[in-house]
TIZAPA-371429 format. One record per residue (C-alpha): x, y, z. Coordinates in steps of 0.1 Angstrom, whole numbers, plus 5000, padded with zeros to 4 digits. Last residue first. Layout:
% TIZAPA-371429
XYZ ...
//
This chain:
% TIZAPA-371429
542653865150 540253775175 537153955165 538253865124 538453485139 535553525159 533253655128 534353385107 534153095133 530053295139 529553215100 530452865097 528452825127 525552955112 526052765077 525952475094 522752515108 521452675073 522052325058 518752205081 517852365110 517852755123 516552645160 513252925158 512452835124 514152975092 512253095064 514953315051 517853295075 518853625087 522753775094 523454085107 526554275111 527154595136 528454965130 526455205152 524655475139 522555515173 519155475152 521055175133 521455035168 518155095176 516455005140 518554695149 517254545181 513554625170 514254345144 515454095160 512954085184 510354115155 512053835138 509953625167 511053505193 509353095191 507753145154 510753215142 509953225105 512653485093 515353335112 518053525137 521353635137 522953985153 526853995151 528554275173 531654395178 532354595208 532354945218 530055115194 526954905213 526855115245 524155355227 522555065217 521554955255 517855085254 517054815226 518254545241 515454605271 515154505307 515254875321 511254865307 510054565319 511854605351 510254945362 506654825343 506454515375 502654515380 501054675347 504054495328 502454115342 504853915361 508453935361 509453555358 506253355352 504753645332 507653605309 507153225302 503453215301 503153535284 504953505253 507353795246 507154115227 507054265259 510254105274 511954315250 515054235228 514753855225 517653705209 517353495177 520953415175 523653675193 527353645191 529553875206 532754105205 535454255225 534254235260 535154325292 534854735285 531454765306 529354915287 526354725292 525654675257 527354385255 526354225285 522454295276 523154145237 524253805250 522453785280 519653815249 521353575228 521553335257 517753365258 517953275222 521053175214 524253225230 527653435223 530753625245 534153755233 537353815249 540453935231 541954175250 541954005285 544053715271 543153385297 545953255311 546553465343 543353295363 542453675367 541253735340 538753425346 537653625375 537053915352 534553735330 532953585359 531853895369 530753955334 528653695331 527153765364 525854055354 523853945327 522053675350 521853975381 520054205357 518354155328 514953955343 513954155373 511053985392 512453695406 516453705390 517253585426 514253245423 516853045409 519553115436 517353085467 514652835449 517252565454 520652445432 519252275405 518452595383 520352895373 518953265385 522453375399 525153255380 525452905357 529352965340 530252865306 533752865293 535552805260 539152875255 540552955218 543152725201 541552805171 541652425157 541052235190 539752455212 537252625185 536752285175 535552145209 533752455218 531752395180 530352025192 531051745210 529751695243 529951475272 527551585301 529351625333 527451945339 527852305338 525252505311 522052475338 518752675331 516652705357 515953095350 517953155316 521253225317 522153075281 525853145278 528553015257 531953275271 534853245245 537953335254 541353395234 544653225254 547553375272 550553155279 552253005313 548952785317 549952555291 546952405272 548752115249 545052065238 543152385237 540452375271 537252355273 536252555304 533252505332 532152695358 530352665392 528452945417 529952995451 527253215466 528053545484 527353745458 529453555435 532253325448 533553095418 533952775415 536052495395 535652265369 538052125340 537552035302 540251875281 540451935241 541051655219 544351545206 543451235181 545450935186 542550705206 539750945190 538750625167 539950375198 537550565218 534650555191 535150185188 535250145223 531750355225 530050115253 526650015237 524249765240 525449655271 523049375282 521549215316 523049395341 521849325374 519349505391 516249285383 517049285349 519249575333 519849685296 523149935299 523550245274 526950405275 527650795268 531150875264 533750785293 535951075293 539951065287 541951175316 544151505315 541851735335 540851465359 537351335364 536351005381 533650925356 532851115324 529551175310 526051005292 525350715310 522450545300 520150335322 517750115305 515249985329 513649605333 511149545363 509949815368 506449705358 505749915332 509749945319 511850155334 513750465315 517150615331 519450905327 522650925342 525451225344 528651145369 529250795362 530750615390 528750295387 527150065419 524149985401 521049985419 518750215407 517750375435 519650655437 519750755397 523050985392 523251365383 526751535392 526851885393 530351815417 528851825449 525852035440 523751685436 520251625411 518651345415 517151095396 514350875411 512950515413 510650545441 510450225463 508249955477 505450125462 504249755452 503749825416 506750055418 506850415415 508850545383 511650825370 510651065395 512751375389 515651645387 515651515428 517351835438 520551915471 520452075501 518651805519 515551575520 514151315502 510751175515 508951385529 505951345544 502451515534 498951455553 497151205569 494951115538 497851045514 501251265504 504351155498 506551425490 509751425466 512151675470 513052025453 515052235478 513952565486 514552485524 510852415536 510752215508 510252265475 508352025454 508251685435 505251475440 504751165453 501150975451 498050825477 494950695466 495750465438 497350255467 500250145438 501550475444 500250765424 503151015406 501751365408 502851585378 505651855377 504152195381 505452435348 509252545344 511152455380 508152445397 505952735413 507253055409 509053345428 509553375470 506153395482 504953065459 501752875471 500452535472 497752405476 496752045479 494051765477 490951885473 488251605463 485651735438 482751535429 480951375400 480251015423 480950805395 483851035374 485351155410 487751425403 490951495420 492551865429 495452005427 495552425431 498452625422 499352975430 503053145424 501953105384 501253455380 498153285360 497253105384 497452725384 495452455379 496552095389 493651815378 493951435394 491151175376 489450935391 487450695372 489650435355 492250515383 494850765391 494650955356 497051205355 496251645336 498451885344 498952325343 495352415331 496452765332 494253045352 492853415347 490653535373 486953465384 487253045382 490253065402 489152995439 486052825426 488652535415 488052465380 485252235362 486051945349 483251945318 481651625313 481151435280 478551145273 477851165233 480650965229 478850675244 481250365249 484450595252 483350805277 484551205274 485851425296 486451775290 489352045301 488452425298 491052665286 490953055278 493753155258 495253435273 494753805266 496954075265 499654115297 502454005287 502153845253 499953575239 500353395205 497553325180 499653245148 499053415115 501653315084 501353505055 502253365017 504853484991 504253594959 505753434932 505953084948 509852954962 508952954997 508553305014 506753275044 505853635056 505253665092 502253725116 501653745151 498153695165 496253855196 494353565215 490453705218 489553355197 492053115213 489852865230 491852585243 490152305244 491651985261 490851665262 490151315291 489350985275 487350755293 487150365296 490050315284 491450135313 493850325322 492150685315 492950765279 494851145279 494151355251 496151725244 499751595237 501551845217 504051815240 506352085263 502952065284 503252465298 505352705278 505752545241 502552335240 500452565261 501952845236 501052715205 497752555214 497452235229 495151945212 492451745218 490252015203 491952385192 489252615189 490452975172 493652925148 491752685131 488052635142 487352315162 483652335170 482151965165 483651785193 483451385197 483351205160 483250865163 485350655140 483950345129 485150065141 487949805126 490949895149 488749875182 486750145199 487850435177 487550785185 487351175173 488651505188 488551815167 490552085152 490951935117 491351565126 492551475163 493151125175 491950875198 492550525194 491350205216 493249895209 493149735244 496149475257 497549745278 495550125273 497150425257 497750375224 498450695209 497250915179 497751295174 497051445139 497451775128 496151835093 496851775058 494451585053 493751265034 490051175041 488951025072 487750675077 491050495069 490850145058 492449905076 495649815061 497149445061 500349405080 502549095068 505048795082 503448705115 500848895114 500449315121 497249475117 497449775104 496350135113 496750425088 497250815100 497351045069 498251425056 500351495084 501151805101 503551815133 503751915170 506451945197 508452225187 506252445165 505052255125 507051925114 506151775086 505051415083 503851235053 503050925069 502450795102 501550395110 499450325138 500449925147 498349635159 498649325175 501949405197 500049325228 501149685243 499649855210 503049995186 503350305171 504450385141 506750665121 507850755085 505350565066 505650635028 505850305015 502550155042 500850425030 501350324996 500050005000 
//
């Protein structure tokens, strides 16, 4: 069939019986995609045979999962709205009627709920035992748009309108439905908490604890508020179960993390502060909330409860070192960055270690190894990377050491790639890679390859990166600092570390330069335009400029609404910096269809510094998403070596 030749994707039911096949695929924001067909198959022993598709070829997005063990229940979305199958040979039922592009979105986030609050485009949830299917609408229709030109290869070219929030202008308005998969004409609105239903509000998770009970959190908007409750589907009640409040910034790391339930059903974990600022897991049942984790150090997460509830599997997050290890997995390995997946019943995981053990500055790393366990013990190595250790064997490779420095009273870590043959009796270019977002985290144990390891290797030019005040991981006392006044203590901090590097004695304080992309580009653009004679040159891809022209889930989260914080809003700008621009060197990139910080950013940033007559380059990628893919990835970096080597010269 030709489906079956242009299928790019499946998924697979949990008895293996049947797979969705995807087809014709293109990608549309982060998470979501258009396809123009969705055909299920059943699979024999040596064949698949199509079952015909009910809905025409579409170009439209589609979501389609299997959610229930041994069932073969589908539910997808066609053209806005939410439809059903019983079994792979039934008829589709149609569920919602009023999805409306770029108004209703049914079963399905809209652009910034799938960017800001889910980071999915997943919008349906099957309760476990299919028996429901719980959906989203997000209502979209007093959402502001931005628009952009799309410029293809057509005489004219075409207009792109996305509904997309900013601070302070209206949110999409969000309801959460319910619907029974015997008798689709059976839905239920979950109604939110009375506390929030007369101010604005996110649906921030949706977890099914049971066939019938479903666990809700809502959150204010300001996002310092959030409300979980559980619903009863047989009874139609409300159970509360927790509230919790912010007085120091926002709730979460990014959005709420979900509750985990224990085998109980009643009962779950969930990830919050602590009367520290530390994220740790809580149990909390009838009787109240215990901790289970505790000290100044993060759980990064709850990787899986057991059937039993005998343990938590969980991966946590320690400031001795940035290491992050799995505590209850129980392999006694040194590796200093793990990740782990269990299977349903816990009782196979995958654990893959992706950095160095037992660091030294002149020690080759341990790549990233992926281990098959049973029961604890190792069951398979599927893949240790001799044969990319014997390929690198004879090749000089950069080294990367760690160290601290004292910032406002914290001692905050770095990290530098390092030339091979570094000698510490000669002066060396530096490069600072920044993000600087709030959470974010550039130190780690992670092992990379990438542009710092050529620029060390071929330029001979240092690399650092340095997590300040506002990074993640380390309590809400850091993260929570740039609370209110994005701009300020995360761009100063560069620079402070800047000098300290100075003062290390190899590192040439004339030829210093800074980069990052999107909010990196922004620290970027703020440190360079801060006048404060550090820096040489910088880098900035798709930067944001103003906070304003912003989304609002992400900016609201960190400075709250402009009527409430306008002093930082408006001292928080690119734009008001261009004056300080004719100092340094500067090199402004960003694509035409960012649909994430939009051209507009990039935009405003130059009519100032044209405004001021400064001297800058610019480089744009014509129809160019928000991560600049394809052959114009390589052409970015291609660039930026350019533009550092005439910086450095």
């Amino acid at each position: 069939a030709q489906v079956e030749k242009n299928a790019d994707d499946f998924i697979l039911s949990a008895d293996r019986k049947f797979a969705a096949l995807r087809s014709n695929y293109t990608k549309l924001w982060r998470h979501s995609f258009m396809c123009h067909t969705s055909a299920l198959k059943q699979v024999t022993n040596d064949q698949t045979e199509p079952f015909p598709n009910t809905q025409p070829a579409q170009a439209c997005s589609v979501y389609c999962d299997f959610k229930c063990v041994y069932l073969h229940l589908q539910a997808y979305v066609w053209g806005n709205n939410v439809y059903v199958k019983t079994s792979p040979t039934a008829k589709s039922e149609q569920v919602t009627f009023d999805g409306k592009e770029n108004l209703i979105f049914n079963g399905h986030p809209d652009w910034v709920y799938e960017e800001e609050m889910f980071s999915s485009n997943q919008g349906l949830w099957w309760s476990p035992g299919g028996k429901y299917v719980a959906y989203i609408q997000s209502n979209d229709t007093l959402v502001h748009t931005i628009e952009y030109s799309w410029y293809g290869d057509e005489q004219y070219p075409s207009t792109v309108s996305l509904p997309y929030p900013k601070p302070g202008t209206p949110n999409p308005v969000v309801k959460l439905f319910v619907v029974d998969s015997d008798n689709t004409t059976q839905i239920s609105e979950v109604l939110v908490p009375t506390q929030f239903r007369s101010e604005d509000h996110y649906l921030a998770s949706v977890t099914w604890a049971t066939d019938s009970r479903l666990a809700v959190q809502w959150l204010k908007r300001l996002q310092n508020h959030l409300i979980l409750q559980i619903y009863n589907l047989t009874e139609s009640d409300w159970v509360p179960q927790k509230e919790e409040h912010s007085s120091s910034g926002w709730i979460g790391r990014f959005s709420p993390p979900e509750p985990v339930f224990a085998a109980d059903k009643n009962s779950y974990y969930l990830l919050k502060s602590d009367g520290n600022g530390y994220k740790h897991i809580h149990h909390r049942d009838n009787s109240g909330e215990t901790a289970i984790t505790t000290g100044t150090w993060e759980v990064v997460s709850i990787l899986k409860v057991t059937e039993d509830s005998s343990s938590a599997h969980l991966s946590a997050f320690s400031d001795v070192g940035k290491l992050i290890c799995c505590l209850t997995c129980g392999f006694d390995d040194d590796c200093q960055s793990n990740s782990a997946y269990f299977s349903h019943g816990a009782s196979f995981y995958l654990l893959s270690c992706r950095g160095q053990s037992h660091f030294q500055r002149n020690s080759r790393p341990k790549l990233i190894d992926f281990f098959f366990f049973f029961q604890g013990a190792v069951h398979t190595v599927l893949e240790d990377n001799k044969a990319y250790m014997d390929l690198i064997a004879d090749i000089a490779m950069p080294t990367t050491t760690r160290g601290t420095i004292k910032v406002a009273g914290f001692d905050f870590w770095y990290l530098m790639v390092l030339p091979p043959g570094f000698d510490e009796s000669k002066k060396y270019p530096l490069l600072i890679d920044v993000y600087g977002g709030p959470c974010s985290q550039e130190v780690d144990y992670v092992y990379r390859t990438g542009w710092a390891t050529y620029l060390a290797s071929t330029e001979k030019v240092i690399v650092a990166s340095f997590d300040g005040r506002g990074s993640g991981y380390r309590g809400d006392e850091i993260m929570h600092q740039i609370y209110k006044r994005l701009g300020t203590y995360e761009v100063e901090d560069q620079i402070t570390a800047a000098r300290e590097f100075i003062k290390m004695g190899f590192v040439d304080k004339d030829n210093i330069a800074i980069w990052g992309w999107s909010y990196g580009g922004y620290v970027t653009s703020m440190v360079l335009g801060s006048g404060s004679g550090v820096f040489k040159c910088g880098m900035a891809v798709a930067p944001v400029s103003k906070w304003t022209y912003y989304d609002s889930i992400y900016t609201e989260r960190y400075m709250q609404q402009p009527s409430e914080n306008q002093e930082y809003y408006d001292n928080s700008t690119v734009t008001g910096r261009a004056k300080n621009f004719h100092a340094v060197k500067y090199l402004l990139i960003h694509g035409t269809a960012d649909d994430n910080v939009h051209f507009q950013q990039a935009a405003e940033i130059s009519e100032a510094l044209v405004e001021e007559q400064v001297d800058f380059e610019a480089m744009w990628y014509t129809d160019r998403d928000h991560g600049i893919g394809g052959s114009a990835r390589l052409h970015v970096y291609t660039h930026m070596s350019h533009f550092l080597q005439r910086c450095f010269a």
